[in-house]
C-alpha positions as CSV (number, residue, x, y, z in Angstrom):
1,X,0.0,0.0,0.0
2,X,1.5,3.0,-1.2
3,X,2.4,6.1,1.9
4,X,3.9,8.9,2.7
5,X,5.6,9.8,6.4
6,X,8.3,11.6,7.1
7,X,10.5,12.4,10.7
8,X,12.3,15.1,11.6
9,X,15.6,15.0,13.1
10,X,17.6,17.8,15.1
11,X,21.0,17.3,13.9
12,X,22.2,20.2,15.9
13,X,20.7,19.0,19.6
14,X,21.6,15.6,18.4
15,X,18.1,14.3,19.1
16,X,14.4,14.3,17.3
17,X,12.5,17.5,17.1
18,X,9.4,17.0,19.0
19,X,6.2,19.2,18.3
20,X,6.8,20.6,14.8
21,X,4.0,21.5,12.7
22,X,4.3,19.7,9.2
23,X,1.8,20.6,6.4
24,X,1.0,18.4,3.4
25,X,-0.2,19.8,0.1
26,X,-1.0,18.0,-3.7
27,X,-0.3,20.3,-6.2
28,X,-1.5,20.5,-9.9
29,X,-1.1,23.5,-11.7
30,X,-1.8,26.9,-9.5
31,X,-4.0,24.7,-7.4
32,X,-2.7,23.6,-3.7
33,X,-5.0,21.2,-2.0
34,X,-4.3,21.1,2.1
35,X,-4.3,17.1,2.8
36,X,-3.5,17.7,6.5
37,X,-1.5,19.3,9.3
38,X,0.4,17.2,11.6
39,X,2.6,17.6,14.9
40,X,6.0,15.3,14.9
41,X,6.3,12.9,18.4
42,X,8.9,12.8,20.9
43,X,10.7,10.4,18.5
44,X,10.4,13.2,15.4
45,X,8.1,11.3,13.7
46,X,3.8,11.6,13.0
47,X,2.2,8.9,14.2
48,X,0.6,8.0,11.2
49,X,1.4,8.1,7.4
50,X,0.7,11.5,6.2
51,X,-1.5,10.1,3.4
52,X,-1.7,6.5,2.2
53,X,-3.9,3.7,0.1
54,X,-5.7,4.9,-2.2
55,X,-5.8,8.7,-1.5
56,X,-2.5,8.8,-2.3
57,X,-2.1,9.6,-6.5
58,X,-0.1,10.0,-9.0
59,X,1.4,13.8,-8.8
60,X,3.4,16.8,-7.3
61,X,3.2,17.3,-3.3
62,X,4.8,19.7,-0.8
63,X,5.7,19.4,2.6
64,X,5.8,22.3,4.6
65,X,8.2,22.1,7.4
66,X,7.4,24.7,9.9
67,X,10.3,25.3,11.7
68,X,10.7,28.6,12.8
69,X,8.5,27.9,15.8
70,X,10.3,25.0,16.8
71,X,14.1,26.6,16.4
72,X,12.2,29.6,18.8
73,X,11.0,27.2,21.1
74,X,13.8,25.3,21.5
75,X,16.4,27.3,21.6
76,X,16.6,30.0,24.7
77,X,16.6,33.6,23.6
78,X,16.0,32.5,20.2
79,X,14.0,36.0,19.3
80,X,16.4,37.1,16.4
81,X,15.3,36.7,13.3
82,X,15.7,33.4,12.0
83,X,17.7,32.0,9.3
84,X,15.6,29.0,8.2
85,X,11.6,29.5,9.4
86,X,9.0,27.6,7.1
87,X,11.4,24.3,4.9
88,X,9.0,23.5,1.6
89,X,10.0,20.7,0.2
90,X,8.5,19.6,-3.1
91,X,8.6,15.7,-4.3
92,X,7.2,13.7,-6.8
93,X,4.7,10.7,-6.7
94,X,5.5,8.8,-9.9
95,X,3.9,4.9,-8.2
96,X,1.3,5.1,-5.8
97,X,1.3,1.7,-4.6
98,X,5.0,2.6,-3.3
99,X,6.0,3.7,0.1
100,X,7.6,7.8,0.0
101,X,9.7,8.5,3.0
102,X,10.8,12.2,3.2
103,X,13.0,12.7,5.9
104,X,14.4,16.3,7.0
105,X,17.6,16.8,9.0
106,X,17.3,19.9,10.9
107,X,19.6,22.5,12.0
108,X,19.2,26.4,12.6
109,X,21.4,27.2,9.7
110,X,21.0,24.2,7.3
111,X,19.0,21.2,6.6
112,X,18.9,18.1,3.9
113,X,16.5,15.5,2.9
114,X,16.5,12.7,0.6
115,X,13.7,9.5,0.2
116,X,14.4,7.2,3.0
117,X,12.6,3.6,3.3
């Protein structure tokens, strides 16, 4: 059954970032469909796949990492402006039926991603 999930890991605390705000979008053309909002774990992770079966289709999505409001939270006397604040990150869907794992590594100053498994 074909998913998508995702974690989020602090690679600057050296641990998972707990309670940050993910959004999920399908794009086509100028529209942007909201498919949910979701809160990571203690363990970085949502608890569920963001989308899976057979709402999940062929197409363009975005994840919206909202990380502003975490590096503010946890970070003390973080009320500078911030260098990173909300991380899109646009992917294809080419196979439904397969399992899309979009990790982010997270730091106030950088951050990566890649398709995990």
């Amino acid at each position: 059954m074909g998913r998508i999930t995702t974690h989020v890991l602090d690679t600057a605390l050296g641990r998972p970032a707990q309670n940050l705000k993910i959004t999920l979008h399908r794009l086509e053309g100028d529209d942007r469909d909201l498919l949910g909002t979701f809160t990571t774990n203690s363990d970085g992770r949502v608890d569920t796949p963001l989308i899976e079966g057979d709402a999940l289709k062929r197409g363009t999505y975005e994840l919206t990492f909202h990380a502003g409001a975490y590096l503010r939270h946890t970070r003390e006397g973080c009320d500078a402006v911030l260098f990173l604040d909300e991380i899109p990150i646009r992917f294809g869907i080419e196979a439904a039926d397969q399992h899309y794992h979009v990790p982010l590594l997270l730091s106030p100053f950088g951050y990566s991603t890649y398709r995990g498994s």
